[in-house]
DSSP file (Angstrom, degrees, kcal/mol; ACC not computed):
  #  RESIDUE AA STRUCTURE BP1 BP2  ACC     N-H-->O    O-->H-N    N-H-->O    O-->H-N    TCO  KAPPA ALPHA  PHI   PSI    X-CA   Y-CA   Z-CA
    1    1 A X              0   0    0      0, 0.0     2,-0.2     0, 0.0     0, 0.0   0.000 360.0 360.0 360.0 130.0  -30.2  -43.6    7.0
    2    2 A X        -     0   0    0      1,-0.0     2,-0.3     2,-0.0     0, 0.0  -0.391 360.0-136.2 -74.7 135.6  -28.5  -40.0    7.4
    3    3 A X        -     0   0    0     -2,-0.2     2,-0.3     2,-0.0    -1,-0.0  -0.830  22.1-160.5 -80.0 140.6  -28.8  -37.6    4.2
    4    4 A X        -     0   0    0     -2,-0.3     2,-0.2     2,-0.0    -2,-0.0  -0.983  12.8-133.8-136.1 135.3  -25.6  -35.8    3.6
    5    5 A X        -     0   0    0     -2,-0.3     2,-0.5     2,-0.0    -2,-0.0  -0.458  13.6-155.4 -79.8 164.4  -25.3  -32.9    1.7
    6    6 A X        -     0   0    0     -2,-0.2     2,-0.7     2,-0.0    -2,-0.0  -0.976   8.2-152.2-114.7 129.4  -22.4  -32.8   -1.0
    7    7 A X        -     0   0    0     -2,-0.5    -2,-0.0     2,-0.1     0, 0.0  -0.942   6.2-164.5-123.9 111.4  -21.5  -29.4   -1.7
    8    8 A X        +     0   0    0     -2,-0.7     2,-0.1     2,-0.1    -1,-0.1   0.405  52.1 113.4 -63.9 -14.2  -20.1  -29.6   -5.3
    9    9 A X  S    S-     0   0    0      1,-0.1     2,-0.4    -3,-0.0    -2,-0.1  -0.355  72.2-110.6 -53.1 148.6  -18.5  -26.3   -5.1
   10   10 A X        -     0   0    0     -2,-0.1     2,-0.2     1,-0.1    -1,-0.1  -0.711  24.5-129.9-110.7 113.0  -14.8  -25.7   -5.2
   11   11 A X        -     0   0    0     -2,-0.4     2,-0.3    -3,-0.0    -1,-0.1  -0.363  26.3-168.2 -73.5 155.4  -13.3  -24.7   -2.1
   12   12 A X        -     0   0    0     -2,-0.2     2,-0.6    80,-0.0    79,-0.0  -0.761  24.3-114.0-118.5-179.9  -11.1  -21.6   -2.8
   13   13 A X        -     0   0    0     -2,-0.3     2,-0.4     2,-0.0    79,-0.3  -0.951  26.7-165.9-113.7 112.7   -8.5  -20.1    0.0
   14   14 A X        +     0   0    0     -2,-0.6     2,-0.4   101,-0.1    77,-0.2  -0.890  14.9 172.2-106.7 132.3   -9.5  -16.9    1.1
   15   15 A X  E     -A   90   0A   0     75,-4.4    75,-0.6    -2,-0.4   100,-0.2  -0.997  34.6-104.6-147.4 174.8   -6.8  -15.7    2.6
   16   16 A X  E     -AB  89 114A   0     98,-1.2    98,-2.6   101,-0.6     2,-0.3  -0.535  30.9-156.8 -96.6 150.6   -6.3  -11.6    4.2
   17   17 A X  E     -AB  88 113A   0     71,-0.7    71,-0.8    96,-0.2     2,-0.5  -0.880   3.8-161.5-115.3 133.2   -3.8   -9.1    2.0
   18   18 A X  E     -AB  87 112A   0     94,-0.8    94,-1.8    -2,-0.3     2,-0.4  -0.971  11.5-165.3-137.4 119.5   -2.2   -6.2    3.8
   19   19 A X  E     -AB  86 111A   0     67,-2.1    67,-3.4    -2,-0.5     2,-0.4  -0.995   9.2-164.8-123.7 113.7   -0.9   -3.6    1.2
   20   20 A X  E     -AB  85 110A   0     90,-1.3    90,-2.8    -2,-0.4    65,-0.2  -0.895   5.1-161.7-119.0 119.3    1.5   -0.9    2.1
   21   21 A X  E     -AB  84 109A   0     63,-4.0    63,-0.8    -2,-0.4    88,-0.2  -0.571  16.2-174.2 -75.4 153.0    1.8    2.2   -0.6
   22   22 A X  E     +AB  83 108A   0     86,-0.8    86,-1.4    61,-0.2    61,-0.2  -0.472  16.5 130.5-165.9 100.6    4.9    4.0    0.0
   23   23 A X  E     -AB  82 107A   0     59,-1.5    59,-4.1    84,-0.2    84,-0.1  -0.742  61.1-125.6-146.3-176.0    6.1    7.2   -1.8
   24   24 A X  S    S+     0   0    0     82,-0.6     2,-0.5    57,-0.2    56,-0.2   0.498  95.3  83.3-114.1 -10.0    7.4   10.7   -1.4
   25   25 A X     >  -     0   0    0     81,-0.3     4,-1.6     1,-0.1     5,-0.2  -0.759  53.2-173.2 -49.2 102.2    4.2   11.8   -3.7
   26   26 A X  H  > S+     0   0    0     -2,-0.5     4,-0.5     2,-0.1    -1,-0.1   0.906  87.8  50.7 -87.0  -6.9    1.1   12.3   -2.2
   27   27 A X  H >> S+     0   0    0      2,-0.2     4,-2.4     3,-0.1     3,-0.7   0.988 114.6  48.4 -61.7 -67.5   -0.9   12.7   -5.6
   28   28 A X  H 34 S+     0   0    0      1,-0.3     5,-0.4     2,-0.3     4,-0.2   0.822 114.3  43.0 -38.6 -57.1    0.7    9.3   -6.9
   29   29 A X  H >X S+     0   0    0     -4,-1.6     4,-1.9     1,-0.2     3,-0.9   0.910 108.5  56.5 -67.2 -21.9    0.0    7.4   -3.9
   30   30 A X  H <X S+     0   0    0     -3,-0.7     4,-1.6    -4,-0.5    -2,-0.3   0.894 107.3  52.7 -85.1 -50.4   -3.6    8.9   -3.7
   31   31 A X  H 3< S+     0   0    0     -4,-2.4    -1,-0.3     1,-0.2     5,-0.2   0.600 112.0  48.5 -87.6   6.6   -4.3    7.4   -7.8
   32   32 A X  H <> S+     0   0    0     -3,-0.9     4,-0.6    -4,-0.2    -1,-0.2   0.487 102.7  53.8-123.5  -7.1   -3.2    3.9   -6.7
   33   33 A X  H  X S+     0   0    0     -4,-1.9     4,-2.7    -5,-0.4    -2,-0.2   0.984 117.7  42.1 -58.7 -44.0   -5.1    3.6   -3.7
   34   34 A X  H  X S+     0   0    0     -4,-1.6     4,-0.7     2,-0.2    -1,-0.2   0.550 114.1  51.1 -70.0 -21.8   -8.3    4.4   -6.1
   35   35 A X  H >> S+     0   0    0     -5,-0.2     4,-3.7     2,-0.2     3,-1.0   0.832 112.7  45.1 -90.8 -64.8   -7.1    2.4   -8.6
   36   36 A X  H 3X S+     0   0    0     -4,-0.6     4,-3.6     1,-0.3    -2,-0.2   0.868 112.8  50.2 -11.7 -68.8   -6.6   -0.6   -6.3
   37   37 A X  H 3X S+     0   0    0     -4,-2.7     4,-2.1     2,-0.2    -1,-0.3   0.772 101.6  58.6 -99.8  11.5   -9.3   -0.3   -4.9
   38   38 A X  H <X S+     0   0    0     -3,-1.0     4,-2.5    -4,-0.7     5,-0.2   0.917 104.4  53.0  -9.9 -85.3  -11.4   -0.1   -7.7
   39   39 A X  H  < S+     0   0    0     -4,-3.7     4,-0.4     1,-0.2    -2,-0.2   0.854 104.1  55.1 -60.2 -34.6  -10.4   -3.1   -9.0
   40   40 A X  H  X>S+     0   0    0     -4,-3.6     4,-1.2    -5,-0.3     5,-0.6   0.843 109.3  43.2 -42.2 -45.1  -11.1   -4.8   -6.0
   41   41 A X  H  <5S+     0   0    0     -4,-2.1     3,-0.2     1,-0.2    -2,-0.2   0.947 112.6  58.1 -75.2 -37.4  -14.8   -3.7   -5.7
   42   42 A X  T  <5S+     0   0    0     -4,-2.5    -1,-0.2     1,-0.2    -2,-0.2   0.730 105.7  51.4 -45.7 -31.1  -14.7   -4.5   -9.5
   43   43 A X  T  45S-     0   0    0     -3,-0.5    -1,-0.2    -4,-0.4    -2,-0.2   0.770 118.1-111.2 -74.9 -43.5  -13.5   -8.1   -8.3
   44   44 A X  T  <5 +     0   0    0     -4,-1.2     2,-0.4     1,-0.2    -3,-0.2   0.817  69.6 159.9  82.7  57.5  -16.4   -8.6   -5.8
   45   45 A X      < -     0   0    0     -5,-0.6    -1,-0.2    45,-0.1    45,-0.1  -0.980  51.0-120.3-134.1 126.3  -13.3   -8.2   -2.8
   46   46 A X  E     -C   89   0A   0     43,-0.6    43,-1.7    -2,-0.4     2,-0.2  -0.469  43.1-167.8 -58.7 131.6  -13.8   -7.4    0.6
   47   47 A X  E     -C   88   0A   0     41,-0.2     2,-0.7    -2,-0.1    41,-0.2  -0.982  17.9-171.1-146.8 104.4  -11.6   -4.0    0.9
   48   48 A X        -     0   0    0     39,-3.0    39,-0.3    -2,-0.2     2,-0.3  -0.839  40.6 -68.4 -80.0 115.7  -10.4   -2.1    3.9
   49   49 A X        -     0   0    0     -2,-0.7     2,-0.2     1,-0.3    37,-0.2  -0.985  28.6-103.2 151.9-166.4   -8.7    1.4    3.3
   50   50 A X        -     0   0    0     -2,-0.3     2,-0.3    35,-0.2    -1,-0.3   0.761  47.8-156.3 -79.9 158.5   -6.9    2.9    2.5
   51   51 A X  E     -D   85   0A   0     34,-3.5    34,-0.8    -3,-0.3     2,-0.3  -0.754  19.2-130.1 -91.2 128.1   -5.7    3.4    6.0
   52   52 A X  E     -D   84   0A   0     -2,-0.3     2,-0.3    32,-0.2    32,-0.2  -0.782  27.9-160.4-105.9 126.3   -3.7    7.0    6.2
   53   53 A X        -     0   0    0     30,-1.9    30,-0.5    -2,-0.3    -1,-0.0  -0.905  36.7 -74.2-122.1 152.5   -0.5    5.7    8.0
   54   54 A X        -     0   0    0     -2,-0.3    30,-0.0     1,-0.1    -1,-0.0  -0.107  46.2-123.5 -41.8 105.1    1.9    8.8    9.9
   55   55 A X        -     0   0    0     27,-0.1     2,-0.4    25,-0.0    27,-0.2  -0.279  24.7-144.0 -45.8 115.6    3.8   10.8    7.2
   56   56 A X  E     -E   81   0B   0     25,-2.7    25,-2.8     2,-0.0     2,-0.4  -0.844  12.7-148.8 -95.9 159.1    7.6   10.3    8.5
   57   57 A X  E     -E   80   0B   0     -2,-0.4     2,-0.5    23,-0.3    23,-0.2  -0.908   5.7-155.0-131.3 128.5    9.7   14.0    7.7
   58   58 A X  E     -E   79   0B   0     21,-1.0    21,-3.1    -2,-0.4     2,-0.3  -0.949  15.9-164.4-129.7 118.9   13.3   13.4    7.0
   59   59 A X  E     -E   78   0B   0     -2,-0.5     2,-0.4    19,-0.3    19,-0.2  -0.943  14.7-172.2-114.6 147.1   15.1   16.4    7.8
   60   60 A X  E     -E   77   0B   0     17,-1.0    17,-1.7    -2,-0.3     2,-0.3  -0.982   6.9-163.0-142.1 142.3   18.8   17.7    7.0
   61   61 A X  E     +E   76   0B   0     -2,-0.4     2,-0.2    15,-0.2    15,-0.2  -0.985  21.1 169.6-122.4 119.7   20.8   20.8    8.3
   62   62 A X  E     -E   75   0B   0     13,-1.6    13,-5.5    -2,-0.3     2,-0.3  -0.942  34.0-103.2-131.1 152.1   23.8   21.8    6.2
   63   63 A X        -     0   0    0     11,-0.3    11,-0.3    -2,-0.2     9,-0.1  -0.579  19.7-142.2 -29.3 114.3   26.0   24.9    6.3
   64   64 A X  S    S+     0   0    0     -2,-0.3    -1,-0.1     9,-0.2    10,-0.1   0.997  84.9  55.6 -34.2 -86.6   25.6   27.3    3.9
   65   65 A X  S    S-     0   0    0      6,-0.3    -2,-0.1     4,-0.1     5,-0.0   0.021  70.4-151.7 -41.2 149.2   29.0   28.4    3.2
   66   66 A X  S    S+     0   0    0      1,-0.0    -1,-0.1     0, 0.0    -3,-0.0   0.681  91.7  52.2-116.5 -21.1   31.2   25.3    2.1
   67   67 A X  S    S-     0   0    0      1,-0.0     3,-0.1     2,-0.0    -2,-0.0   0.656 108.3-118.9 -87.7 -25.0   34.8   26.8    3.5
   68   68 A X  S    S+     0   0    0      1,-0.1    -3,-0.1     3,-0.1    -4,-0.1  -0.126  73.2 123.5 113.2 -54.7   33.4   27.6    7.0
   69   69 A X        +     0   0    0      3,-0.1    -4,-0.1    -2,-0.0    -1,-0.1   0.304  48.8  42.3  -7.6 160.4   34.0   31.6    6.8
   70   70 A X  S    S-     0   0    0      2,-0.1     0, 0.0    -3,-0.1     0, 0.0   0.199  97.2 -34.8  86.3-174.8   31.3   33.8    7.3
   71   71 A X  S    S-     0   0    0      1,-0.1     2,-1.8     0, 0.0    -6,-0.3  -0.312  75.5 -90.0 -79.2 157.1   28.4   34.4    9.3
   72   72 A X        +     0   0    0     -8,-0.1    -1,-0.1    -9,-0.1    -2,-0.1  -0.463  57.9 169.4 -56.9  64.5   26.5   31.2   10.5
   73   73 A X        -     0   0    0     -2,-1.8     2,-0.3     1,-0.0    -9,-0.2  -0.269  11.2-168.9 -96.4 161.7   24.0   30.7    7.6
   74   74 A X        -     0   0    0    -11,-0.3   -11,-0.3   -10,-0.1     2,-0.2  -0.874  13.3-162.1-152.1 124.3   22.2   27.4    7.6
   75   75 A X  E     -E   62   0B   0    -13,-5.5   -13,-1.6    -2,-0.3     2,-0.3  -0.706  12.5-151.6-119.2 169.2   20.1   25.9    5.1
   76   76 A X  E     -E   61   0B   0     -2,-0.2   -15,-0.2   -15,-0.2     2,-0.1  -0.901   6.4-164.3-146.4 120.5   17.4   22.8    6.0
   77   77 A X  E     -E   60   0B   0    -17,-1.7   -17,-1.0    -2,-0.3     2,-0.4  -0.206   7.2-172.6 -62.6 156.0   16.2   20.2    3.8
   78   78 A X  E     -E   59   0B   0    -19,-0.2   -19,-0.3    -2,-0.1     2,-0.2  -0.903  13.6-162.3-144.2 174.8   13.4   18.0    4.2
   79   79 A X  E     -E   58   0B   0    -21,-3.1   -21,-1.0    -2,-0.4     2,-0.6  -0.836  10.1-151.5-164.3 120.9   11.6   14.9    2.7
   80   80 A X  E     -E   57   0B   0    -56,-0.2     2,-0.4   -23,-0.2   -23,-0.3  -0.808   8.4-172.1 -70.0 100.8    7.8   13.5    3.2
   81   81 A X  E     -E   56   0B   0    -25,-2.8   -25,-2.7    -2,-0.6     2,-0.2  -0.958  16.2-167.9 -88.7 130.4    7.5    9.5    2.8
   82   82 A X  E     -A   23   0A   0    -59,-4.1   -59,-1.5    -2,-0.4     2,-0.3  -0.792   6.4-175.3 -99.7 155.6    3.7    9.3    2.9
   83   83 A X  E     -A   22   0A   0    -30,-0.5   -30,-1.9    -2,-0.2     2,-0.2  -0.968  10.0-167.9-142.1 164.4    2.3    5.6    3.3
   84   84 A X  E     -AD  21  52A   0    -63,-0.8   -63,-4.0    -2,-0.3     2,-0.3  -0.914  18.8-131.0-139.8 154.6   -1.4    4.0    3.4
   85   85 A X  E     -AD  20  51A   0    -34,-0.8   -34,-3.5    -2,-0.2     2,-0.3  -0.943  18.0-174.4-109.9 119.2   -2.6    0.5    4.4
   86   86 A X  E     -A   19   0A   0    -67,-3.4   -67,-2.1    -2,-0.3     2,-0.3  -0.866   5.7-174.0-106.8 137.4   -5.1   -1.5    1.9
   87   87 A X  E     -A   18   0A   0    -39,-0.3   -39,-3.0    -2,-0.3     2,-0.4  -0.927   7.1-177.4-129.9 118.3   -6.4   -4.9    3.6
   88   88 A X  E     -AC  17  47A   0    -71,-0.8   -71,-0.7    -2,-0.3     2,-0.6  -0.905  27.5-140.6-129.7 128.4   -8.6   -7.3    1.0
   89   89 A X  E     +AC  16  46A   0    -43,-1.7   -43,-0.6    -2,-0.4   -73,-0.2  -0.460  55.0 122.8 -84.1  62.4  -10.1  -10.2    1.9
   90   90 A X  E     -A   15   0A   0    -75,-0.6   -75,-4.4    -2,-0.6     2,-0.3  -0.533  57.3 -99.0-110.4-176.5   -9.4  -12.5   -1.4
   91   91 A X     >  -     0   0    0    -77,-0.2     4,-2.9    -2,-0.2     3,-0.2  -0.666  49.7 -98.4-113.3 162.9   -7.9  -15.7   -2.9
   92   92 A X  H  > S+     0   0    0    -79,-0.3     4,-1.3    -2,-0.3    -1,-0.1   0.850 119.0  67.0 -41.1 -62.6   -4.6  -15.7   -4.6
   93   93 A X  H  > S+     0   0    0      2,-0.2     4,-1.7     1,-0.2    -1,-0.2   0.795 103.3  38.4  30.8 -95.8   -6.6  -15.4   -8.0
   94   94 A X  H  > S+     0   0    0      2,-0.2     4,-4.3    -3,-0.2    -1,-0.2   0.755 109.2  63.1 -62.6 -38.1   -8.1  -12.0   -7.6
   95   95 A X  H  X S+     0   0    0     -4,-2.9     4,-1.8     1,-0.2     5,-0.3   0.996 104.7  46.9 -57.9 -50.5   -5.1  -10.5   -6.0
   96   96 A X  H  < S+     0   0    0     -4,-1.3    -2,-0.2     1,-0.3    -1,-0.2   0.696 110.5  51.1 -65.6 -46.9   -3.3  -11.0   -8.7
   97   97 A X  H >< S+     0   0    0     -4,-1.7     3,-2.4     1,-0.1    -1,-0.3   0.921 115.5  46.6  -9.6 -77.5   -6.2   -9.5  -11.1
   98   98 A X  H 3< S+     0   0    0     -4,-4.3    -2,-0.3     1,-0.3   -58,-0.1   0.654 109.3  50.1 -96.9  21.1   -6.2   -6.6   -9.1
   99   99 A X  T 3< S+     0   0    0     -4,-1.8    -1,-0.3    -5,-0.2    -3,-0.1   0.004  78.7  93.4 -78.3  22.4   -2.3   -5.8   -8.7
  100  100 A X    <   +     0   0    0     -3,-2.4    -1,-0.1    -5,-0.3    -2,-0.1   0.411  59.4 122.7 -93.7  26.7   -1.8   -6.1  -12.1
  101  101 A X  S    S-     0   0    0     -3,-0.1     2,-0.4     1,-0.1   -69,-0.0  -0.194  77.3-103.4 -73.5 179.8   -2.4   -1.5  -12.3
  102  102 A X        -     0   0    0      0, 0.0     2,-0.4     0, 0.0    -1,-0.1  -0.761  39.6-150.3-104.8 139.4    0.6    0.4  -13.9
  103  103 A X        -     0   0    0     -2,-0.4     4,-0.1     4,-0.1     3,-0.1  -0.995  20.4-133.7-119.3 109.3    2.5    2.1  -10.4
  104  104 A X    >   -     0   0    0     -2,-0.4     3,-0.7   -76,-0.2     2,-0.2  -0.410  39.2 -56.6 -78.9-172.7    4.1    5.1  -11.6
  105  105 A X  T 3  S+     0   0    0      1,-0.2    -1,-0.1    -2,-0.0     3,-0.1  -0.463 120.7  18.5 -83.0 119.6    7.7    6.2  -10.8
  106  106 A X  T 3  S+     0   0    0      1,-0.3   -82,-0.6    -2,-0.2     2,-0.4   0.565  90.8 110.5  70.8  25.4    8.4    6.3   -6.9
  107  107 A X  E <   -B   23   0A   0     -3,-0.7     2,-0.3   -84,-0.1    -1,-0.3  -0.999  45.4-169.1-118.6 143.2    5.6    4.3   -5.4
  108  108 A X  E     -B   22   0A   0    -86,-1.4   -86,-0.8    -2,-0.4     2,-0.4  -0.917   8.4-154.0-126.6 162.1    6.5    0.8   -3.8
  109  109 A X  E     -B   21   0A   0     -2,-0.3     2,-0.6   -88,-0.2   -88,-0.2  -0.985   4.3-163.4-141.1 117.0    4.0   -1.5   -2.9
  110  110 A X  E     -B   20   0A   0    -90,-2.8   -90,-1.3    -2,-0.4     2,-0.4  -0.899  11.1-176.4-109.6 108.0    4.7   -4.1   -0.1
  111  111 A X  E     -B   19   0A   0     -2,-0.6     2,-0.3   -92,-0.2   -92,-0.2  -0.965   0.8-177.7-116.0 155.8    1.9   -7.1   -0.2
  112  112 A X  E     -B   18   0A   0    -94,-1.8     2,-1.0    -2,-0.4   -94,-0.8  -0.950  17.1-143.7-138.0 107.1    2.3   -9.8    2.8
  113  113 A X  E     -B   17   0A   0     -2,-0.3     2,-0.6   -96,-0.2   -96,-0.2  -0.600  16.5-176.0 -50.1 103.4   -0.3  -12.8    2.7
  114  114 A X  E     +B   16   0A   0    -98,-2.6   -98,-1.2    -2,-1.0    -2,-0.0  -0.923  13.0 167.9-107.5 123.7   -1.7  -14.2    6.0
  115  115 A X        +     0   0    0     -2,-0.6  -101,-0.1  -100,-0.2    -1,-0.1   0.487  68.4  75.1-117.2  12.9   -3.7  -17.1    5.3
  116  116 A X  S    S+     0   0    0   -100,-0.1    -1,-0.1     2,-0.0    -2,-0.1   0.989  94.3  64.4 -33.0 -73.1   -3.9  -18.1    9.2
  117  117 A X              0   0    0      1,-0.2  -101,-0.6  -101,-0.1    -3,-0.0  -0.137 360.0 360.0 -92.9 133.5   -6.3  -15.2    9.5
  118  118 A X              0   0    0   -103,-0.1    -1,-0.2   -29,-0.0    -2,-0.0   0.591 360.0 360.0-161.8 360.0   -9.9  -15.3    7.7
């Protein structure tokens, strides 16, 4: 007669998190990567990051002058969106825990579950 162990433990669902910050702040994004992951290691969650993803530069060229007249003057605008990549290895549970931070005004926060991958 075979022995079988019974493992009385609860299986959980681990499944991988990929979390994209995205603002025109880089201070703002920078204090919820740290708070994030914080809370993760505070969780006892496997944490990759953050991952520094390519700052896109939105540029605009307008006229100066609004009538047309005058010398060619030219003025040029820009705008930074910086983004970073967070990846945690956790259960539905603990994400939820450690997305619960305060996001101040102009950061969005993209989470995608894969639970294929583990």
């Amino acid at each position: 007669m075979a022995f079988v162990k019974k493992n009385n433990k609860e299986q959980v669902d681990v499944a991988r998190v990929h979390i994209t910050l995205t603002s025109t702040n880089p201070k703002a994004i920078e204090k919820v990567c740290s708070d994030l992951i914080t809370r993760a290691k505070e969780n006892q969650v496997t944490v990759r990051g953050p991952m520094r993803l390519p700052t896109r530069t939105l540029k605009h060229t307008t006229r100066k002058t609004p009538c047309g007249n005058g010398t060619n003057t030219w003025d040029t605008y820009e705008m930074k969106i910086y983004k970073r990549a967070v990846y945690l290895l956790a259960n539905e549970e603990s994400v939820r825990k450690i997305m619960g931070i305060e996001l101040p005004v102009g950061v969005d926060v993209d989470a995608v579950f894969d639970k294929s991958r583990k």
